[in-house]
N, C-alpha and C positions, 0 to 999 in steps of 0.2 A: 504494500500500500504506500504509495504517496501521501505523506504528512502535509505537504502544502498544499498537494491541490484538495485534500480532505476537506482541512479547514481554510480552503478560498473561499473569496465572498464576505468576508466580515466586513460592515461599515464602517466597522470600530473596536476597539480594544474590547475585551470583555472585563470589567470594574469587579471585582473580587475583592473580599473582607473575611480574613483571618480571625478565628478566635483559639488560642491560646499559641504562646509563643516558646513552646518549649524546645526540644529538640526536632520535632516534626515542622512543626509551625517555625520557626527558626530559619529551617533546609529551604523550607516552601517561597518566605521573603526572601534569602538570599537568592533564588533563585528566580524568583516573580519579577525581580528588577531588570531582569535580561529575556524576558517573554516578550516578543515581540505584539502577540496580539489579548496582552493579559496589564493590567495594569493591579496591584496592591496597592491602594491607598489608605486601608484602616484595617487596625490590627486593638484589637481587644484581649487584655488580659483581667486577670484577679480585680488591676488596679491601673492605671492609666500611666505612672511609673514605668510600670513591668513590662507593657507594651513598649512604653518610648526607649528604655532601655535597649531592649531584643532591636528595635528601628535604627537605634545609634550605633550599635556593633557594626549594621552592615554597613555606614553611611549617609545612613538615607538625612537630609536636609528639611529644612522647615519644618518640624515636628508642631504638632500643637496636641495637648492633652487636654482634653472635653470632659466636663466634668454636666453637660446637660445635653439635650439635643437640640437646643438651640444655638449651644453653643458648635455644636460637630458641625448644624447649617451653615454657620457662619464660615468654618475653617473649608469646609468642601467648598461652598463658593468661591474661595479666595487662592482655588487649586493647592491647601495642603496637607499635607502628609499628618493621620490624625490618630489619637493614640489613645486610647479610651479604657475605662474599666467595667462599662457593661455592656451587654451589648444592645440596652433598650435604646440607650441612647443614640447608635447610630443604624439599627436595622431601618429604618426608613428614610436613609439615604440610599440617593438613586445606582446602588450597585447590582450586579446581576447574582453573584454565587455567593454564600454564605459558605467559607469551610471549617466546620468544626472540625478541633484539633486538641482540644481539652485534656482525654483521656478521661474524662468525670463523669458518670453514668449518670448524677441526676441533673449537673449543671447543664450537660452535652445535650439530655432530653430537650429540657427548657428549651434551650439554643435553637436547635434543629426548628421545636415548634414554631416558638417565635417567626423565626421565619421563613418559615412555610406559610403562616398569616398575613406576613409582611409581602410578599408575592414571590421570593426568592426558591432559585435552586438552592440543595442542599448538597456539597462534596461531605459525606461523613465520614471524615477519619475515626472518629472516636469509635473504635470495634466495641466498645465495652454497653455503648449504646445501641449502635446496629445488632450484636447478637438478641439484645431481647426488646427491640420495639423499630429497626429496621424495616423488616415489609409495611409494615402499619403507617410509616414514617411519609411511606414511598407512596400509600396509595392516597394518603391527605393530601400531599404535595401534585399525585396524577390528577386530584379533585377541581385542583388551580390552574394547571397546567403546566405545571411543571413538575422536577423532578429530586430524587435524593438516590445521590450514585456513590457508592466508595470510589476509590480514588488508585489510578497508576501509583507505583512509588510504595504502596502497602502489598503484602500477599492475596489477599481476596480477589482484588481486581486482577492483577496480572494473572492470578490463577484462573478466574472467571475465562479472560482473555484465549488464554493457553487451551483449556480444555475445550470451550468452544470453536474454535480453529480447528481440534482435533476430530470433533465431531461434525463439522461442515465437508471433512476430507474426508468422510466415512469409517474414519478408524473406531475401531473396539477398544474402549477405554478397559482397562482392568482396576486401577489403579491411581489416582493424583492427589497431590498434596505439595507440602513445601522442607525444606528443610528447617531446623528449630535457628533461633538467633545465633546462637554460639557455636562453632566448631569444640571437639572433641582432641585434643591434639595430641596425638602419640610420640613419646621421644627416646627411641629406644635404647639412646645413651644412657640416659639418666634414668630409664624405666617410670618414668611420669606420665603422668594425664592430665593437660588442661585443659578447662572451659572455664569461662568470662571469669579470665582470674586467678582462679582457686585452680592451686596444683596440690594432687595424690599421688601418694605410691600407687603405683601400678603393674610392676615386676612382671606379673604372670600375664600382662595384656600382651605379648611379644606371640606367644603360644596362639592368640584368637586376633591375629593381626588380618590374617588371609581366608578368603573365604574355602576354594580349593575347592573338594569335595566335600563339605562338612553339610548336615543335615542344617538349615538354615535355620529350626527353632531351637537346636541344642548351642550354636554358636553365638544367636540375640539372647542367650538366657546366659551365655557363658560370658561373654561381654556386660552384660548389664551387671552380673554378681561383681567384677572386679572393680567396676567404676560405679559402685553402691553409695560411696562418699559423695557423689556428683549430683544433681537433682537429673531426673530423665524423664520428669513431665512439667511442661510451665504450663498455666491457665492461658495465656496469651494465644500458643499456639493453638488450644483445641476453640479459643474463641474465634480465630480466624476462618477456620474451617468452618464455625458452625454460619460466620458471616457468609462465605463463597456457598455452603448450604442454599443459603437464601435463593441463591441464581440459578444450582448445577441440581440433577438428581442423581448426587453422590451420597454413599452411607459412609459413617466409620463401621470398618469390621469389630470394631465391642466399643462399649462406651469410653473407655479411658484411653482408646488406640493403640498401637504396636508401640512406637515412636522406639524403633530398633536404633542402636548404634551400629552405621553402614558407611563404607568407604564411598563413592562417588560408583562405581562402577559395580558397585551389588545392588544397586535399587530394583532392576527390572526384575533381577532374582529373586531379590525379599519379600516384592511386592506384586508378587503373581499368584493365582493360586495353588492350594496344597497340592491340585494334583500335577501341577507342572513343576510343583518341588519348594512351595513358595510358603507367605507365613498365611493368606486370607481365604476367609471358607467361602467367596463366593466374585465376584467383578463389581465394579463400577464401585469401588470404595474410595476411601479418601482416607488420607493420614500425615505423620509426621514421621521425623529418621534425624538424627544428630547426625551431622557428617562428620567422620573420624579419616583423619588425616596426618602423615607425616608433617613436619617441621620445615615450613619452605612450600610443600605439596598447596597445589589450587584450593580455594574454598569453592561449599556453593554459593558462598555469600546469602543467606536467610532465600534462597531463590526459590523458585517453583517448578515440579514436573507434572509430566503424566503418562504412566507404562501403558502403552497398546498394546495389542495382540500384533504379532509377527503372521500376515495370511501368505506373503509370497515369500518363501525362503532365499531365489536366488538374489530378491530387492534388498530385501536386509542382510546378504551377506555381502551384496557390493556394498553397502551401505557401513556394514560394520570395519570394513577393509579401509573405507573413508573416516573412521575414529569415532562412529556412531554406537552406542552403548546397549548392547544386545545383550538378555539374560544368559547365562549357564547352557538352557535349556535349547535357548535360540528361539523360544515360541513367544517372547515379550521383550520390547526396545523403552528405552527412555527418549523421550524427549524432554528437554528444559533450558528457564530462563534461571543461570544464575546471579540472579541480581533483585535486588530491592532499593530502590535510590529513595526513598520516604520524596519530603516534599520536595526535592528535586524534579522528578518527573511526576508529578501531582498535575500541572497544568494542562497534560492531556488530558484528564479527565476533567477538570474546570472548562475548560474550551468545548467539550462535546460536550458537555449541560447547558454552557451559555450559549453557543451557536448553534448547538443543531438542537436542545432539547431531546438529549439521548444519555442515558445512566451506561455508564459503565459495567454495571451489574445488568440485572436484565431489566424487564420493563413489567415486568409483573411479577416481584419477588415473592417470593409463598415464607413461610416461616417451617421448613421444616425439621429443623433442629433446635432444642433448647439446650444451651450452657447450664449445667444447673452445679450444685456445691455438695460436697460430699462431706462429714466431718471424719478425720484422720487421725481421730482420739476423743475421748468425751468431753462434750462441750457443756458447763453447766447453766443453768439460764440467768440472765445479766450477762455474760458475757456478749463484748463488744465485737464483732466483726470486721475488724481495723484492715482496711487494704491499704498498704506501703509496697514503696520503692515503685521502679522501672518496671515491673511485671505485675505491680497491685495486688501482689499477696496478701492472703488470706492466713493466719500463722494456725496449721493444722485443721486447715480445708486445702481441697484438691478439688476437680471437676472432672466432670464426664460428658457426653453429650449423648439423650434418649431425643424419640421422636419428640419434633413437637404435637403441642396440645395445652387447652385452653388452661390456665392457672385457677386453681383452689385450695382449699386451706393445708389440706392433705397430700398435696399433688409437688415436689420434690421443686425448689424456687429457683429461678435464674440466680448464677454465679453472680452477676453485677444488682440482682435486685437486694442479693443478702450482703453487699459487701456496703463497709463502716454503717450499719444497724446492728440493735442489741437481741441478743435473743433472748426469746421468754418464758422459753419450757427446752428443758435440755434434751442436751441430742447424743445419742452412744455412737460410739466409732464405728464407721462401718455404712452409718445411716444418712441419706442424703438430708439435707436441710429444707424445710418443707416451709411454704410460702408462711402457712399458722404459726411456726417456731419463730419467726420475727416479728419484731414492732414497726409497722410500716406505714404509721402516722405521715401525714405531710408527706409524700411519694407523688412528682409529677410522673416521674417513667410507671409508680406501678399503674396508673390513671391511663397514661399511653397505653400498657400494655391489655389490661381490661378493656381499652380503646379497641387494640388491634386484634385481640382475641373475638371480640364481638365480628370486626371487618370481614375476617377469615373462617370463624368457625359457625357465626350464625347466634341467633339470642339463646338457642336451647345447646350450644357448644360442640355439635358435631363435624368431629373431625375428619376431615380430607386430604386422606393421601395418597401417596405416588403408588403403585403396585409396587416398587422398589420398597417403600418403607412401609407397606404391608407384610411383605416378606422377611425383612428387618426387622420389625417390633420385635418381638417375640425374646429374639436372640438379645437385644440392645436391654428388652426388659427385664429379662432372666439373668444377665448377668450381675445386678447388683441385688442381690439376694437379699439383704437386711429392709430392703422397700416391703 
C-alpha cells in the first residue's frame, strides 16, 4: 500500500489533543511535531504543569497553560500551543481526534466519553479501558458518526492489522499473538537470565537452550521451572489480546495462556497444534511467548505474529531457503512484525479516524473476551486493590481471560474494574474476584460497562457468540475450577 496516496486528499492537517503525557503520550508529541498532515496543539495532563513540562522537553514554543475554557479559547485563537489539566476545559475546541493515553481505567473512561459527546474520534490507547468498555465505547461514538480505534505503535492494532492481511490472503490462521515486553536473555558465560533488569542464576538453562527434538511441552515446563524467579505472566499482555479480541475471532487456548519461553525461531513449533507436535488443543488461538535470546542475538522487540498453516510444501520451502521461519514439522510458518514504536507510529491510526472515518480495529467490535482478576493468595475484605508501577499491578492478583458476558454480582469482575477498589467480602486463593466482592460506589467505567452490556447482550443479557467461543466456553470455563 501507498501511505500517500492513502491519505491524499486532506484539506488540512488533522488537529489532534493528547491526554496524558507519559511515556506513550510523550513518543506521540515528539513525534506529532514532524507529521506532516497531523498537527498536536493540546496536551492535557493531571495538571497543566505536567502537560507544559512533557511540551518543553520537546521544544515546543508558546506554551500557554489554561486553567478554564475560556481561557484554552482564547490561547487557540491566538495559534498557541496549550497545556491544560483537564480535559473539560479544552474538548470543545475545534480538534478532530481525542487520544487517550492515560493508562487510568476510570479517568480514561470519562475521557473517551466526554468526547464522544463533544463530537470527537477516539484513538484509545488506554488498553486498560478498551479491554472492558471498548466495543461499547465504539458503538456511542458509530451513534455520532464517528469512531474509537486503538492505535499503530500498540500490539492490538498492529496485531489486528497483521492477522487481517492474513486472512484477506486466504491463509489458515492457527495461531497469533505478540511477544511479552521484555526479552529473556540467556548468557551462557555467566549462566544468567535476564529480563527488565532483574538477573538469576540460571546454570541448568544451557541444557533447555535448543529446541532439537525435545517434546515441546516437556521443554516450556523445563524452561519455565529454571526461570521460576522471573514473572512469566504480566496483566498487560493478556489485556492486549483480550483488546485485539474485540476485532479478531481469536480464543486463548486456556484462560491464563501458554506465554512459553521461545527463541524466535520455535514459535510456529510451539504454536501449532498437538497433533503436528505443538502446545494448543485446537486453531485460531491467540497468545503470548517471552523471546529468549542470546546476548547480542535480534529481539522481537514486544512485536506481533501469526502461525498459518503451510498448504503448499514446495512454497514454503522456497520460502524457508529465503530465511522465512517454518515449524519443525514444516506444516506451520510465522509471519511477523517485530516492532512496536508506541506513539511514534500512532498517527497512522489518528489520520484514518480523522480522514477517512475508519478505526483501526474493526468497525463493529463485539466484546468477546473479558480480563477479569484472579486472587493468588487470600485476600481478606478491606483490603485495597492498589494497581502500581508500568504494568498496574495488582500485588497477589493475576488474570485470565473467559468468554465475554454481561457483569453480575457473582459473575468473576474485569481486571481494570477491581483495580485500586476495596474489597468487601474476602476472597481465597484460587478464586476469581467477583464484581459483589468490591465497593464500586462512584464507577463511571462500571456505568459504561452496564452501558455496553445492555448495547450487546440485550435488557434480558443474552449472550452472543462466535461458534468459535461456543466451542471454547467450556474449556476457558473449566479451567478455573475454584468458580
Amino acid at each position: 500500500m501507498n501511505f500517500h496516496d492513502y491519505y491524499a486528499g486532506a484539506s488540512r492537517p488533522i488537529e489532534a489533543c493528547i491526554v496524558g503525557t507519559g511515556g506513550f503520550g510523550r513518543s506521540f508529541l515528539a513525534q506529532g511535531l514532524r507529521v506532516p498532515l497531523m498537527n498536536v496543539r493540546i496536551a492535557v495532563d493531571i495538571d497543566s504543569a505536567t502537560a507544559a513540562a512533557a511540551l518543553k522537553t520537546l521544544g515546543a514554543e508558546t506554551i500557554v497553560e489554561c486553567q478554564s475554557q475560556e481561557e484554552a479559547e482564547r490561547a487557540w485563537a491566538e495559534g498557541a500551543i496549550i497545556a491544560a489539566g483537564s480535559l473539560a476545559h479544552v474538548v470543545d475546541l475545534p480538534f478532530d481526534v481525542l487520544v487517550e493515553a492515560t493508562g487510568h481505567p476510570e479517568a480514561g473512561a470519562r475521557h473517551a466519553e466526554l468526547a464522544i459527546e463533544a463530537g470527537k474520534h477516539v484513538a484509545l490507547v488506554s488498553k486498560e479501558v478498551d479491554s472492558v468498555v471498548g466495543p461499547g465505547l465504539a458503538m456511542l461514538a458509530a451513534k455520532k458518526g464517528k469512531v474509537v480505534t486503538p492505535v499503530d505503535g500498540d500490539q492490538p492494532s498492529l496485531l489486528i492489522g497483521l492477522v487481517t492481511w492474513a486472512e484477506v490472503l486466504g491463509f489458515e490462521i492457527i495461531c497469533a499473538g505478540k511477544s511479552s515486553e521484555y526479552d529473556f536473555v540467556f548468557d551462557p558465560a555467566s549462566g544468567t537470565l535476564t529480563s527488565n533488569g532483574v538477573v538469576i542464576d540460571a546454570a541448568g538453562f544451557a541444557s533447555h537452550l535448543d529446541l532439537g527434538e525435545r517434546d515441546v511441552g516437556e521443554l516450556v515446563a523445563a524452561r519455565a521451572t529454571v526461570a521460576m524467579k522471573l514473572p512469566q505472566r504480566a496483566v498487560p499482555d493478556l489485556c492486549e489480546l483480550a483488546v485485539a479480541a474485540h476485532s479478531l475471532d481469536l480464543a486463548p487456548d486456556r484462560p491464563e495462556l501458554h506465554c512459553p519461553i521461545a527463541r524466535i525461531a520455535e514459535v510456529p513449533t510451539l504454536f501449532s497444534t498437538r497433533e503436528d507436535g505443538g502446545l494448543l488443543q485446537g486453531e485460531r488461538r491467540m497468545d503470548v511467548f517471552h523471546c529468549l535470546r542470546l546476548p547480542g542475538e535480534v529481539s522481537f522487540a514486544g512485536g506481533v505474529f501469526v502461525v498459518i498453516r503451510c498448504r503448499d510444501a514446495a512454497s514454503w520451502a522456497l520460502l524457508a531457503d529465503k530465511g522465512h521461519i517454518v515449524s519443525r514439522s514444516g506444516t506451520t510458518a510465522m509471519v511477523y512484525l517485530p516492532r512496536h514504536l508506541l506513539g511514534l507510529e500512532a498517527a497512522t491510526s489518528v489520520l484514518e479516524a480523522g480522514l477517512k472515518g475508519i478505526s483501526s480495529g474493526s468497525s463493529r467490535p463485539r466484546p468477546r473476551f473479558d480480563l477479569v482478576a484472579i486472587a493468588d493468595a487470600d485476600l481478606a475484605a478491606g483490603t485495597w486493590l492498589t494497581a502500581i508501577g508500568h504494568h498496574h499491578a495488582i500485588e497477589n492478583v493475576s488474570s485470565a481471560l473467559i468468554p465475554g458476558a454481561p457483569l453480575d454480582a457473582e459473575r468473576p469482575a474485569p481486571f481494570y474494574l477491581v483495580a485500586n477498589r476495596r474489597l468487601i467480602r474476602t476472597v481465597k486463593a484460587g478464586s476469581a474476584i467477583r464484581l459483589g466482592d468490591i465497593a464500586t460506589e462512584a464507577s463511571r467505567l462500571l456505568d459504561l460497562r452496564r452501558r455496553q452490556d445492555t448495547l450487546f447482550f440485550g435488557p434480558a443479557h443474552e449472550t452472543p457468540q462466535s461458534s468459535l467461543q461456543r466451542d471454547e466456553a467450556r474449556i476457558q470455563l473449566s479451567a478455573l475450577k475454584s468458580w
